[in-house]
VEXROFI-279657 format. One record per atom (N, C-alpha, C): z, y, x; residue in one letter; atom name. Coordinates in Angstrom, 3 decimals. Layout:
BEGIN
       zz       yy       xx residuo atomo
        Z        Y        X       A    CA
...
***
This chain:
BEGIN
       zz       yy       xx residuo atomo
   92.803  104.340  130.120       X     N
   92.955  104.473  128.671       X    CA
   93.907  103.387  128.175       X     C
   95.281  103.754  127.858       X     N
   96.133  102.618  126.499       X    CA
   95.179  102.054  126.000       X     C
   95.821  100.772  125.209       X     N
   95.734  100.245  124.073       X    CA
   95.518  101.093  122.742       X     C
   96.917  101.832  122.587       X     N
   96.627  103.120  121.297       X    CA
   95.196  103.697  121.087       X     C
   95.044  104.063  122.395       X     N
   93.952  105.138  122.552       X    CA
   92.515  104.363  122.279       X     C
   92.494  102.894  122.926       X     N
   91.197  102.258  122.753       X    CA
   91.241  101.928  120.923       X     C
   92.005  101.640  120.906       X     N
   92.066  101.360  119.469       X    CA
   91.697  102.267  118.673       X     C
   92.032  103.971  118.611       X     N
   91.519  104.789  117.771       X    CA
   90.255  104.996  118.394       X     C
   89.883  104.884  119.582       X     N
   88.171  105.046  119.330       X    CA
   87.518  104.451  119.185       X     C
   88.013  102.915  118.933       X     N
   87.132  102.069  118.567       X    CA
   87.295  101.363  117.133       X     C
   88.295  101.901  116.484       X     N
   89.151  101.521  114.907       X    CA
   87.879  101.334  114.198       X     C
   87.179  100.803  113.863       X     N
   86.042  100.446  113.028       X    CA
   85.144  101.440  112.235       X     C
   84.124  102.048  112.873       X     N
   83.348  102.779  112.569       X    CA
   83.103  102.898  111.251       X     C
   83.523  104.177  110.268       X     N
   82.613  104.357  109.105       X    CA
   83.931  104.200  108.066       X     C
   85.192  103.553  108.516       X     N
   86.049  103.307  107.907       X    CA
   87.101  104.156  107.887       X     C
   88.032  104.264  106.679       X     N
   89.280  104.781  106.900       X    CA
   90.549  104.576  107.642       X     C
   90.784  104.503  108.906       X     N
   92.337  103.800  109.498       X    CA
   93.310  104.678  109.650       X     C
   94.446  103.591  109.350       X     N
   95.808  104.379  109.727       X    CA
   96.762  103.877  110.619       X     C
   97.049  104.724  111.870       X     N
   97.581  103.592  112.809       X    CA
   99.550  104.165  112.745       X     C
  100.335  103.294  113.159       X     N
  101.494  103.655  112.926       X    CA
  102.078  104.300  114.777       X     C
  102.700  105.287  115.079       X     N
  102.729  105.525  116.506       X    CA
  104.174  105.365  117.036       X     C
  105.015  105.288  116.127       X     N
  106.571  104.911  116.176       X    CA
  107.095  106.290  115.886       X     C
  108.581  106.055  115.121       X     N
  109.617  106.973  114.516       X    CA
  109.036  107.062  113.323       X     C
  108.380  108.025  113.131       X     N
  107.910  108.721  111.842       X    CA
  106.307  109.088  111.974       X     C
  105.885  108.622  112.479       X     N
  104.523  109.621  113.628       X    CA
  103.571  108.445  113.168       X     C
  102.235  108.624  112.560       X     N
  101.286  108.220  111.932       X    CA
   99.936  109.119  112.626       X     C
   99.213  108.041  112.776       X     N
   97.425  108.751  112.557       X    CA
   96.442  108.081  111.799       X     C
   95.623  109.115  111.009       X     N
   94.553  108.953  110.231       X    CA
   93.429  108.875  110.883       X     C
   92.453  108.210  111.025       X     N
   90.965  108.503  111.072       X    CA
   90.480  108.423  109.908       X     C
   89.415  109.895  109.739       X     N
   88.364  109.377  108.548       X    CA
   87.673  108.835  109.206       X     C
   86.284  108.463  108.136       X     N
   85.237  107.756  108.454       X    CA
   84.782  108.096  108.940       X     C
   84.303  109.415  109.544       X     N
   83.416  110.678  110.123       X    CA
   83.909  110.862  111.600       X     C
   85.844  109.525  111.921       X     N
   85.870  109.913  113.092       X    CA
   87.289  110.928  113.257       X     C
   87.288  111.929  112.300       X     N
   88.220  112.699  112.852       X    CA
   89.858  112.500  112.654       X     C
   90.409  112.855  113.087       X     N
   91.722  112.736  113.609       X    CA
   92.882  113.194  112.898       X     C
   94.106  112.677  112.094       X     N
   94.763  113.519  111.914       X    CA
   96.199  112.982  112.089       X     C
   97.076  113.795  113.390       X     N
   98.359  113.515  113.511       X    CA
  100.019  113.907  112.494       X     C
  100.432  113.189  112.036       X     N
  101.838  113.638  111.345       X    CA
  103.032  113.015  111.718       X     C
  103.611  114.206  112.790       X     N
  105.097  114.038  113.363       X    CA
  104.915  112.925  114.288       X     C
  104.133  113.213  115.184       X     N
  103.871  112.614  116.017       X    CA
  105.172  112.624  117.039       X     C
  105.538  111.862  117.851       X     N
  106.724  111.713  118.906       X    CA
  106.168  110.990  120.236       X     C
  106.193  111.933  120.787       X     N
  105.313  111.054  122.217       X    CA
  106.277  111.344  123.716       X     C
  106.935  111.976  123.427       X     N
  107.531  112.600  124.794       X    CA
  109.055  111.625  124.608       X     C
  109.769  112.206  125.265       X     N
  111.206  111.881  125.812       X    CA
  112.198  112.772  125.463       X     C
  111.407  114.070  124.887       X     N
  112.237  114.796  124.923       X    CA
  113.932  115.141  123.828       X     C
  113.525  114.264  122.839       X     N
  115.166  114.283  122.267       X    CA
  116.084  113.871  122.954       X     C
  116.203  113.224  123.207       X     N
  117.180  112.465  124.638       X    CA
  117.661  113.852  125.048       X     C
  116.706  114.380  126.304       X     N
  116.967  115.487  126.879       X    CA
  117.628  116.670  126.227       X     C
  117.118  117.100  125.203       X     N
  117.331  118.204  124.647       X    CA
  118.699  117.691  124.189       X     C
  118.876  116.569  123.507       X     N
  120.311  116.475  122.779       X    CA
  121.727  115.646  123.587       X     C
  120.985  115.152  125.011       X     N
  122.247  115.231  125.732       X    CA
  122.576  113.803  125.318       X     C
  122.429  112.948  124.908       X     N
  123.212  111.932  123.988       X    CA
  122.142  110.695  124.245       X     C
  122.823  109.979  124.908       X     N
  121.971  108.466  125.232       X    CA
  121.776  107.371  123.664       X     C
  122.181  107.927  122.280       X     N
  122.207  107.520  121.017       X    CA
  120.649  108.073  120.436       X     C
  120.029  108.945  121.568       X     N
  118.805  109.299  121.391       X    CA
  117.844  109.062  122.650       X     C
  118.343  108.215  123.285       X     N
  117.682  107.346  124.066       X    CA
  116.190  107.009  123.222       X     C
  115.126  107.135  124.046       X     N
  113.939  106.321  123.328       X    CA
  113.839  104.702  123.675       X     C
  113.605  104.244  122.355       X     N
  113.457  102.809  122.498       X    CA
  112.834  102.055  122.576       X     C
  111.515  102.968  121.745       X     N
  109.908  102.412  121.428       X    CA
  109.070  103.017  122.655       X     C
  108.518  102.142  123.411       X     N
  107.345  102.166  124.192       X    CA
  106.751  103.130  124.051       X     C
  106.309  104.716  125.003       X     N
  105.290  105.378  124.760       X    CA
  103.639  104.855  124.476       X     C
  102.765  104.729  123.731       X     N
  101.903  104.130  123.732       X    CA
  100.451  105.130  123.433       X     C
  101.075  106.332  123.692       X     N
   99.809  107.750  123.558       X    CA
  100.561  108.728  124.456       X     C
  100.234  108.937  125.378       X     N
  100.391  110.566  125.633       X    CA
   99.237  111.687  125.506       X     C
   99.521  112.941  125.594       X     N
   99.245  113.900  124.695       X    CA
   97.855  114.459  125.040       X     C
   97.272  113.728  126.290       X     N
   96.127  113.903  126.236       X    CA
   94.657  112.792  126.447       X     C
   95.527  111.347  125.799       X     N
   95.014  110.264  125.731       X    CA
   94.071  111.124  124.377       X     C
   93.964  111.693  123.600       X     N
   92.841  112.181  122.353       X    CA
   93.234  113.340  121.545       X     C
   91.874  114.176  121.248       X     N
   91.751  115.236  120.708       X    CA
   92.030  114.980  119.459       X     C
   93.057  115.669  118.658       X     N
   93.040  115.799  116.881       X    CA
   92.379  116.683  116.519       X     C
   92.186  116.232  115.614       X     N
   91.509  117.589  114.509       X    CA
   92.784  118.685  114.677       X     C
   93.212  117.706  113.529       X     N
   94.663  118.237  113.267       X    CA
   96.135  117.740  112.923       X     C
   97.223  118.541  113.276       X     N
   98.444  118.213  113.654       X    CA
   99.344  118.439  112.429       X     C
  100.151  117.938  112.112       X     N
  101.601  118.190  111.075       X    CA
  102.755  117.927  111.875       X     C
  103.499  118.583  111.345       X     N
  105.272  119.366  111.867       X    CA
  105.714  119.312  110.568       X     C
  106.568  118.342  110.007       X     N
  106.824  118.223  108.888       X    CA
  108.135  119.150  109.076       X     C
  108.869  119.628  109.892       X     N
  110.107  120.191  110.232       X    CA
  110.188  120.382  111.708       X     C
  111.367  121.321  112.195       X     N
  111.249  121.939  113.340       X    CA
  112.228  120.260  113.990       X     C
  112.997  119.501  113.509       X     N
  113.520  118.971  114.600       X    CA
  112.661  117.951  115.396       X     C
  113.135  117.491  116.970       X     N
  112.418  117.441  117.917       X    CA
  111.400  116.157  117.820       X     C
  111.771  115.211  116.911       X     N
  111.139  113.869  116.563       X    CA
  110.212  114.143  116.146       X     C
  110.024  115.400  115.051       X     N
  108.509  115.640  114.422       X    CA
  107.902  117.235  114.897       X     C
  108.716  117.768  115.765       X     N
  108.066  118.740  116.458       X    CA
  108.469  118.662  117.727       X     C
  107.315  117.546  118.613       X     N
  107.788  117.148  119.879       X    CA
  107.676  118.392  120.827       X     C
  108.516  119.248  120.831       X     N
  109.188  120.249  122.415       X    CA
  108.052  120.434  123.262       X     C
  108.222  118.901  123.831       X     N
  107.059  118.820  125.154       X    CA
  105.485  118.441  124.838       X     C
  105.398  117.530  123.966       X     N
  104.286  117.152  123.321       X    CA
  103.310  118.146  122.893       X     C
  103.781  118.833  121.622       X     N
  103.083  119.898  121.036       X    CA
  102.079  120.379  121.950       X     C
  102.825  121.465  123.106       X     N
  102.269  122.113  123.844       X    CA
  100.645  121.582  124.239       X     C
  101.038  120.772  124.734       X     N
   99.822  119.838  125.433       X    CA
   99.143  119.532  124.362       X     C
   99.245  119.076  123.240       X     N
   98.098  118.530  122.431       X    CA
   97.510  119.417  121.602       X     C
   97.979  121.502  121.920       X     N
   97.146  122.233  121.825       X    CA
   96.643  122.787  122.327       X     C
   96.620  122.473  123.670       X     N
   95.908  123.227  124.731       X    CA
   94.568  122.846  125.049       X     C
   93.699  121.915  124.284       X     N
   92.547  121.400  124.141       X    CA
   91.181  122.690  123.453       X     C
   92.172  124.060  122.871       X     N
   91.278  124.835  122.089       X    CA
   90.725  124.519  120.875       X     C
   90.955  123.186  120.798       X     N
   90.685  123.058  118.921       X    CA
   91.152  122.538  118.134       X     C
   92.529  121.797  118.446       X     N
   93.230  121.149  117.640       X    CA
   93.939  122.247  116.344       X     C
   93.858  122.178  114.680       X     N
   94.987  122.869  114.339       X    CA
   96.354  121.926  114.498       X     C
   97.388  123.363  114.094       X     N
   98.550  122.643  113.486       X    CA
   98.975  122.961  112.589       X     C
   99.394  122.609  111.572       X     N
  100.435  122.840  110.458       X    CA
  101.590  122.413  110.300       X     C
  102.369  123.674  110.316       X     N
  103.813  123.227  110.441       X    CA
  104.419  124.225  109.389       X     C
  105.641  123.093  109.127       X     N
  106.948  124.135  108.112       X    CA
  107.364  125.323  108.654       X     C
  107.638  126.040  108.334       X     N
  108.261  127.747  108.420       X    CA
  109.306  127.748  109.335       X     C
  109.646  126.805  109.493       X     N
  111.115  126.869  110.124       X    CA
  110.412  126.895  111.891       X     C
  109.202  126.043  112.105       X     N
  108.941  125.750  113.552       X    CA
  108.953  126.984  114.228       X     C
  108.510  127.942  112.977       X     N
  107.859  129.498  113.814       X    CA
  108.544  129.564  115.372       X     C
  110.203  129.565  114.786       X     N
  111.028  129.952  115.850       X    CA
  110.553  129.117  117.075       X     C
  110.290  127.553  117.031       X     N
  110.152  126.741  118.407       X    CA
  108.488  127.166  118.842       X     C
  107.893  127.515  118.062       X     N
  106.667  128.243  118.343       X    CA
  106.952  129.231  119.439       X     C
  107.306  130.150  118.662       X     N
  108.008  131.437  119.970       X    CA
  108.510  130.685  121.390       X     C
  109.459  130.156  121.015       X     N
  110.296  129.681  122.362       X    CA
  109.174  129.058  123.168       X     C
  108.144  128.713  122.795       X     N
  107.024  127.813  123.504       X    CA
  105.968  128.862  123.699       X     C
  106.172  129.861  123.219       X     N
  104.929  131.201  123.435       X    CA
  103.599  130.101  123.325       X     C
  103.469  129.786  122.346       X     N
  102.364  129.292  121.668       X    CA
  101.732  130.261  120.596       X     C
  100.657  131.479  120.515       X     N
  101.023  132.146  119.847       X    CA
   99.288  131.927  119.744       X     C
   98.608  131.574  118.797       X     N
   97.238  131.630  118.668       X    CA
   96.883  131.457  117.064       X     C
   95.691  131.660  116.877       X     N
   94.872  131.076  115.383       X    CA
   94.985  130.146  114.665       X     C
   94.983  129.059  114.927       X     N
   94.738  127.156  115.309       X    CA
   96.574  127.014  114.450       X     C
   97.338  127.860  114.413       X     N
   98.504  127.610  113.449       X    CA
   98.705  128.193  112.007       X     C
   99.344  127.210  111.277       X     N
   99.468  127.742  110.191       X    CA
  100.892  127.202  109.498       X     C
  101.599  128.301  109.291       X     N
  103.114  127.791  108.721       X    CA
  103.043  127.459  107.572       X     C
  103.338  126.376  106.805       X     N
  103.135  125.824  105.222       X    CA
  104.360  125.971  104.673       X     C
  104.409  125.339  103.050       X     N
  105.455  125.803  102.253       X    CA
  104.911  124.688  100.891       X     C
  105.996  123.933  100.212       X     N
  105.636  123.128   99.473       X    CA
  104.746  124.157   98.265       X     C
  103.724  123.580   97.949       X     N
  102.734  124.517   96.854       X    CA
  101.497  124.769   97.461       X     C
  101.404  124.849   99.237       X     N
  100.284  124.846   99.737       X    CA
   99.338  124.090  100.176       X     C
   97.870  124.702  100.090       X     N
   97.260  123.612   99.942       X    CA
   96.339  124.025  101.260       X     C
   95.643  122.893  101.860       X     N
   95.167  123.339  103.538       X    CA
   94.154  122.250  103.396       X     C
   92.698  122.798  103.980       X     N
   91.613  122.289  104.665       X    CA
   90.995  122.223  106.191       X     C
   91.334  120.906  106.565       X     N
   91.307  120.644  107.612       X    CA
   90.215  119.802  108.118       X     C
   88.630  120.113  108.358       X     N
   87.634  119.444  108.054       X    CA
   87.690  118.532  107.021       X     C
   87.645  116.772  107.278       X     N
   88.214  115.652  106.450       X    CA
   89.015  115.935  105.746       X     C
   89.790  116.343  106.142       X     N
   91.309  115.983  105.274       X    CA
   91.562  117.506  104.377       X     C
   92.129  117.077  103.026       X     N
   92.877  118.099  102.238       X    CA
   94.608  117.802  102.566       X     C
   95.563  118.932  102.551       X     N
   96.619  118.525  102.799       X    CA
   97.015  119.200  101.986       X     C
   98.159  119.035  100.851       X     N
   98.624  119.348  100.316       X    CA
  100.288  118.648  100.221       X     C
  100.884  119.935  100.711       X     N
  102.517  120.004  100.855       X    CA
  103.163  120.465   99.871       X     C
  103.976  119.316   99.991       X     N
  105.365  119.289   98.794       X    CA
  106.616  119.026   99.474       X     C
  107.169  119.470   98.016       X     N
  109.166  119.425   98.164       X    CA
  109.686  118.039   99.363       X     C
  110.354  118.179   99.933       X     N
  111.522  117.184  100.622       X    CA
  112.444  117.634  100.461       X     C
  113.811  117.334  100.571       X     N
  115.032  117.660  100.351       X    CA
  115.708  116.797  101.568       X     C
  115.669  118.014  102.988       X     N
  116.595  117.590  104.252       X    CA
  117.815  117.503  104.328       X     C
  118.010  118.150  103.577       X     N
  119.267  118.537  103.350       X    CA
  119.561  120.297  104.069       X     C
  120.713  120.946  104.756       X     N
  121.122  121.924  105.569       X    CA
  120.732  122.131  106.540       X     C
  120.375  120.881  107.187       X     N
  119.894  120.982  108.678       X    CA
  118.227  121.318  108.823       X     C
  117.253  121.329  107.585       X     N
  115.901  121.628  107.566       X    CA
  115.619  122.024  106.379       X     C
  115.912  123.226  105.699       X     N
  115.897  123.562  104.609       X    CA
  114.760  123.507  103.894       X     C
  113.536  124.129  105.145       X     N
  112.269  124.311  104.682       X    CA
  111.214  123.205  104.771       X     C
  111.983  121.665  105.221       X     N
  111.050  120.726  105.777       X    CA
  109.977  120.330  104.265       X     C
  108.985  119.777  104.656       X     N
  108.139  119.570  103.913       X    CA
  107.436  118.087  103.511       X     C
  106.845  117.802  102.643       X     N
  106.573  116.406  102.664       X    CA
  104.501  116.696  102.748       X     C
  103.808  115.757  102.569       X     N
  102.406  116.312  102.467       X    CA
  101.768  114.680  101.999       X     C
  100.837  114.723  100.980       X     N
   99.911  114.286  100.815       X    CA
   98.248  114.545  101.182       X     C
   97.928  113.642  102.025       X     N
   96.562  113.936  103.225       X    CA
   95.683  112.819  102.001       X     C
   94.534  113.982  101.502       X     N
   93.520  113.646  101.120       X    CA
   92.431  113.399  101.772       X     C
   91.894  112.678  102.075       X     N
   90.824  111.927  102.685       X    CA
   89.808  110.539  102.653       X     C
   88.627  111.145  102.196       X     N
   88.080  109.859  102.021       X    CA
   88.242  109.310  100.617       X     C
   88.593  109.853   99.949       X     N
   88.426  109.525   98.857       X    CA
   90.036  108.800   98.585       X     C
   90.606  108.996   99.298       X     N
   92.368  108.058   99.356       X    CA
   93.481  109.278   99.530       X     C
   94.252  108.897   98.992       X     N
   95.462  109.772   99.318       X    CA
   97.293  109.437   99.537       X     C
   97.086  109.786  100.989       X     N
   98.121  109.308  102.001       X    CA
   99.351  110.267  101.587       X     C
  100.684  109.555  101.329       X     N
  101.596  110.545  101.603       X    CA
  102.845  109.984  102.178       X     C
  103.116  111.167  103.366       X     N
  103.861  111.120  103.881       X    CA
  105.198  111.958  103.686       X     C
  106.367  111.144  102.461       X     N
  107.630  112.113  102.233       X    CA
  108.147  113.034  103.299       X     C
  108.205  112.714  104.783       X     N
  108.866  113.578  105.212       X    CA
  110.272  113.031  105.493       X     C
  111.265  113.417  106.426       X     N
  112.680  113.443  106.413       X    CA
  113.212  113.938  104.798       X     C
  113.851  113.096  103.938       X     N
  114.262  113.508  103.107       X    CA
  115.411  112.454  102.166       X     C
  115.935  112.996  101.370       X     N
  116.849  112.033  100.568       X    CA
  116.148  111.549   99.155       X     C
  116.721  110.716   98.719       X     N
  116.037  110.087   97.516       X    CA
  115.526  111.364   96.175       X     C
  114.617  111.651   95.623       X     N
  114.463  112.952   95.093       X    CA
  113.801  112.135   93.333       X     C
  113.982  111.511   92.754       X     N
  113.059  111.042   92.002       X    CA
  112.772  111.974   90.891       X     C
  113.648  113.184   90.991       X     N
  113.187  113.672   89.732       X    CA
  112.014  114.449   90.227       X     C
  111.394  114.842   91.766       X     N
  110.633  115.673   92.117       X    CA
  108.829  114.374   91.961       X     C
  109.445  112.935   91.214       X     N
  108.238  112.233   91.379       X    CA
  106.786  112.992   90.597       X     C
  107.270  113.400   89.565       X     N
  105.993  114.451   88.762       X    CA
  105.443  115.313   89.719       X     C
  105.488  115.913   90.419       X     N
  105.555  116.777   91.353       X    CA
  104.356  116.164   92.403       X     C
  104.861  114.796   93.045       X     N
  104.141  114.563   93.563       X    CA
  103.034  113.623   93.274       X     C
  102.758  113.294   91.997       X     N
  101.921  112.535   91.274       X    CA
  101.253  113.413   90.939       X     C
  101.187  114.617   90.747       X     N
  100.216  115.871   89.910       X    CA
   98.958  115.786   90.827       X     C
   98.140  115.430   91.368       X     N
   96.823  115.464   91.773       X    CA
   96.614  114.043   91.815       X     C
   97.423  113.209   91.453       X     N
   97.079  111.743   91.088       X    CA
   97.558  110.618   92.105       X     C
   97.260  109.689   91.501       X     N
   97.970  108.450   92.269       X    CA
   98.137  108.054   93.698       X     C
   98.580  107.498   94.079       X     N
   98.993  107.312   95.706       X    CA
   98.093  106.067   96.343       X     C
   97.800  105.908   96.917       X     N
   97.192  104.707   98.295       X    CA
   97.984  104.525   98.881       X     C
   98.764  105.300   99.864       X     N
   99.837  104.740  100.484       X    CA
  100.955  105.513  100.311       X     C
  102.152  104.898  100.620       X     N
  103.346  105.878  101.102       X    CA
  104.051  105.400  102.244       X     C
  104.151  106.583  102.839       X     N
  105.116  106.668  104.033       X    CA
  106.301  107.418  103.935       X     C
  107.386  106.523  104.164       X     N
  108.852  106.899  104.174       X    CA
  109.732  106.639  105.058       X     C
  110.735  107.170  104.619       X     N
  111.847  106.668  106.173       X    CA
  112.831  105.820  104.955       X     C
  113.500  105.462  105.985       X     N
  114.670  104.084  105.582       X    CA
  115.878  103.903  106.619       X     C
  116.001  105.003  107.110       X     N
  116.661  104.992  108.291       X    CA
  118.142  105.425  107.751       X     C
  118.465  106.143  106.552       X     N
  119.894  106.110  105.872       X    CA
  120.716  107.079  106.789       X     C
  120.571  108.462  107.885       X     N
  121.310  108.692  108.305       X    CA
  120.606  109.651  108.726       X     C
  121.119  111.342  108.600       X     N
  120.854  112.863  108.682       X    CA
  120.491  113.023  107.430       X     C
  120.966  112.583  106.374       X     N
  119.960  112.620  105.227       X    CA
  119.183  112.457  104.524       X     C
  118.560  110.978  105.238       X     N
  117.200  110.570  105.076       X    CA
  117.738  109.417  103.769       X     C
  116.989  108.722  103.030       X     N
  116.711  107.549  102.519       X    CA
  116.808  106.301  103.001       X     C
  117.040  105.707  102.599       X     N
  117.927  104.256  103.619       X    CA
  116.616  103.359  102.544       X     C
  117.232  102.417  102.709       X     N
  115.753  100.992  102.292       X    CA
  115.856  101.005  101.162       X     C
  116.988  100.458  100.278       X     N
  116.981  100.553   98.759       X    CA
  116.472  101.854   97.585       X     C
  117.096  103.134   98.638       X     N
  116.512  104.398   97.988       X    CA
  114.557  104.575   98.187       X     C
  113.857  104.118   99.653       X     N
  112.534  104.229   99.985       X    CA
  112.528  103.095   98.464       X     C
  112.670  102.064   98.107       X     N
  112.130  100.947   96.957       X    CA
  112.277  101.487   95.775       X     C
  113.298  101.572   96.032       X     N
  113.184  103.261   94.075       X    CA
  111.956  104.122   94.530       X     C
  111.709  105.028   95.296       X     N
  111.262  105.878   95.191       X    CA
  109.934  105.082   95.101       X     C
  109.202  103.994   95.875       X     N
  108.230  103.040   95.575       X    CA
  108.136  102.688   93.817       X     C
  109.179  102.456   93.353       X     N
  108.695  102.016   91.898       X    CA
  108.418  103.385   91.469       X     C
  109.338  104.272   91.578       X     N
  108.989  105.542   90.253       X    CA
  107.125  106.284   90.800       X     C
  106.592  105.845   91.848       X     N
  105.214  106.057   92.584       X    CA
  104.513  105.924   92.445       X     C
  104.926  104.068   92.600       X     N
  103.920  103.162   92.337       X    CA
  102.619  103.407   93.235       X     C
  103.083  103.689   94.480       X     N
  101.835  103.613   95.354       X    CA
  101.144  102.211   95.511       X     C
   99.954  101.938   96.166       X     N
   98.763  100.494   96.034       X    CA
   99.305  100.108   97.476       X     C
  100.349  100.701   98.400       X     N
  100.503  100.403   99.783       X    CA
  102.193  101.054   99.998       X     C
  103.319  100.650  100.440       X     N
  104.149  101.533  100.586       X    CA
  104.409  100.683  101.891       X     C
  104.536  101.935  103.126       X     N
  105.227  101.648  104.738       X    CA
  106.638  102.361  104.468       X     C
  107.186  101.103  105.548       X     N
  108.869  102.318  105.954       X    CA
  108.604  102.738  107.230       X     C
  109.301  103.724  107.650       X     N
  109.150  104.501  108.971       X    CA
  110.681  105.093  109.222       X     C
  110.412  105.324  110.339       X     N
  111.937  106.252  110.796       X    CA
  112.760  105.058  111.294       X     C
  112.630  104.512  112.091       X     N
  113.529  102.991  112.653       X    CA
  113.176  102.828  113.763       X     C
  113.842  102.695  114.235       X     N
  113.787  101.871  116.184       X    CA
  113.483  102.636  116.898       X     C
  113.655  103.743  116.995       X     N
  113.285  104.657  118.016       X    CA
  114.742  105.335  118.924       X     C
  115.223  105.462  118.174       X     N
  117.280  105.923  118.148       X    CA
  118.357  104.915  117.829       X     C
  118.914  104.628  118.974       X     N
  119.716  103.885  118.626       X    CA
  120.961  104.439  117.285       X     C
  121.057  105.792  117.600       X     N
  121.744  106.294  116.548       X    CA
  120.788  106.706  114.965       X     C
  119.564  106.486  114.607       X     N
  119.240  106.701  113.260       X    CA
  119.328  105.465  112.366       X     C
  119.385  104.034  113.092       X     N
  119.599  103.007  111.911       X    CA
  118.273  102.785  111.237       X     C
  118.763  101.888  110.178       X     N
  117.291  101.495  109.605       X    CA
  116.555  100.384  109.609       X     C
  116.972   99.654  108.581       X     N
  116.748   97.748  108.962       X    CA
  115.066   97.419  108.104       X     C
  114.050   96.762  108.961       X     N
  112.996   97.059  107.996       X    CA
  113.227   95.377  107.291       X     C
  113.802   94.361  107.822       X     N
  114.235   93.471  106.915       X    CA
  115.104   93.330  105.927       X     C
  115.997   94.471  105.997       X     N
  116.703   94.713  104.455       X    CA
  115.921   95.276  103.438       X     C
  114.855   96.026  104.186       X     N
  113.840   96.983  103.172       X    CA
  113.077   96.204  102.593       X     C
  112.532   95.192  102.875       X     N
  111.879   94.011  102.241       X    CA
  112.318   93.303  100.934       X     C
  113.619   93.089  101.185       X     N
  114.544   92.536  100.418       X    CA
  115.313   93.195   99.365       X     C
  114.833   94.562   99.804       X     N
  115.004   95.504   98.407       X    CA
  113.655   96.021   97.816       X     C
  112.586   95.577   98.686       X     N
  111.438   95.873   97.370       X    CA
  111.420   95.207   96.662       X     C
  111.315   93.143   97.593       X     N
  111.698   91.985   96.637       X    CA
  112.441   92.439   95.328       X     C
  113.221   92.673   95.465       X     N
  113.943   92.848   94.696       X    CA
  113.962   93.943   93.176       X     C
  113.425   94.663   93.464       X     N
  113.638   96.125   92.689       X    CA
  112.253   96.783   91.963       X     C
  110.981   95.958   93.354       X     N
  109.560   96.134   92.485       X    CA
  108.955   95.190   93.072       X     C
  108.913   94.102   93.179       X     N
  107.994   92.888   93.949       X    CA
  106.728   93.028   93.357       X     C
  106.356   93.622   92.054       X     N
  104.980   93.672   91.869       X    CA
  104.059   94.614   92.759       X     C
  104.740   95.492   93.384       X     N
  104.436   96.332   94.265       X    CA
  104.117   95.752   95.957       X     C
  102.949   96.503   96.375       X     N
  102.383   95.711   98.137       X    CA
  103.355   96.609   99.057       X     C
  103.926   96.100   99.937       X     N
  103.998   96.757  101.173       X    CA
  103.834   95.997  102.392       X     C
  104.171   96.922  103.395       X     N
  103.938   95.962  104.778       X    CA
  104.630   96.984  105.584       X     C
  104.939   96.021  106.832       X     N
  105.760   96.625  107.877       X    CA
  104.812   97.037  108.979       X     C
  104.392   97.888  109.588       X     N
  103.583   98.185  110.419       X    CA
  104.267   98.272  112.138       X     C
  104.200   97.337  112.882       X     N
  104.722   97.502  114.192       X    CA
  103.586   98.745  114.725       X     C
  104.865   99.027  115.862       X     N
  104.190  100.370  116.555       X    CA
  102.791  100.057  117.079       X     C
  101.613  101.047  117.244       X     N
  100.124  100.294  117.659       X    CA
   99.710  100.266  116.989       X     C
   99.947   99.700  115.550       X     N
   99.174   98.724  114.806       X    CA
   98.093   99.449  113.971       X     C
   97.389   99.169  113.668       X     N
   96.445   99.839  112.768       X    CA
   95.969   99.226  111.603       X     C
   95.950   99.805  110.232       X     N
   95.332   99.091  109.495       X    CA
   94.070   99.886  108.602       X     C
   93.483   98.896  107.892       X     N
   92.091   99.651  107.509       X    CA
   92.221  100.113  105.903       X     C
   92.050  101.448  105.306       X     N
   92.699  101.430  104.168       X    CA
   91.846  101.942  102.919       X     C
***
């Protein structure tokens, strides 16, 4: 058994944790224990698939796919960082994990002849019960390359986690995602490249939020996505210092 793995079964009984897994890839425990993965990245496989040593992995595997059972899974978009190719497969072949994924995966679904119950294709407006957790998916803006990607706020426990998603700075969509109420945390990228939000845009989107917790994500995994989490600091300093955040190294877990 990893480190990762001892850590989520032993993450402090009764409590809410959120551990960070590298790229974009987060897990929830509720208190009750159960599990919930979003854009998880565990394999090797971008590298492979894209041919290009600029997608070299950089970050330490620290879970593979059958170090623990999820409840349930998110695919915020079909590309390979948040719908791991090789990963997926395996972390539904347990018989009870769901997944929820954007519309677009259908197709890598097929190609994987993954064809069962346990899936469900989402669409910003929908709303999903997943034992613990309520998930409710909203707008991202990928740009061309993921038209249909999605962002989701994971209700649980009385807290509510959201994770933007691959996306560009959107502030006029902030009403949007404030409509079932205030934030606990946010998770964003800062990585400034396919479209995403770079550090200064994640600190805007932090003030117009105003989440009680804001993480950056999407860094160090690709040598080609970029993404400085010490400039990101220096633009919350800057832009909302009344506001908490923290940098979460890969592993890490915190109690929320």
């Amino acid at each position: 058994m990893n480190i990762l793995t001892m850590k989520i079964m032993t993450a402090c009984p009764g409590k809410t944790a959120l551990f960070s897994a590298g790229q974009a890839g987060f897990i929830i425990k509720s208190q009750s224990g159960q599990l919930l993965g979003i854009d998880l990245y565990l394999s090797d496989c971008v590298e492979q698939l894209e041919g290009h040593i600029g997608f070299k992995r950089l970050l330490p595997r620290l879970l593979t796919p059958d170090d623990a059972v999820f409840d349930c899974l998110i695919a915020t978009h079909p590309h390979w960082d948040h719908f791991d190719f090789d990963a997926v497969p395996e972390l539904m072949a347990n018989g009870r994990t769901r997944l929820f994924a954007s519309v677009e995966c259908e197709s890598l679904v097929k190609d994987l002849r993954m064809t069962n119950d346990r899936i469900t294709y989402v669409k910003p407006g929908d709303v999903c019960e997943c034992g613990d957790f309520r998930l409710r998916f909203v707008n991202c803006d990928h740009g061309t390359g993921a038209p249909d990607a999605v962002g989701v706020i994971a209700e649980v426990d009385g807290r509510r986690v959201y994770e933007a998603g691959d996306t560009c700075l959107r502030l006029d969509r902030a009403e949007e995602i404030l409509s079932s109420g205030g934030l606990d945390v946010m998770l964003a990228p800062i990585n400034g490249a396919f479209g995403n939000m770079n550090e200064e845009d994640c600190a805007r989107l932090a003030a117009a939020l105003r989440p009680k917790l804001t993480i950056p994500c999407h860094y160090g995994m690709f040598a080609s996505h970029g993404g400085n989490p010490g400039e990101f600091v220096e633009q919350m300093n800057a832009i909302c210092p009344q506001l908490a955040y923290t940098i979460m190294a890969q592993g890490e877990a915190i109690i929320l």
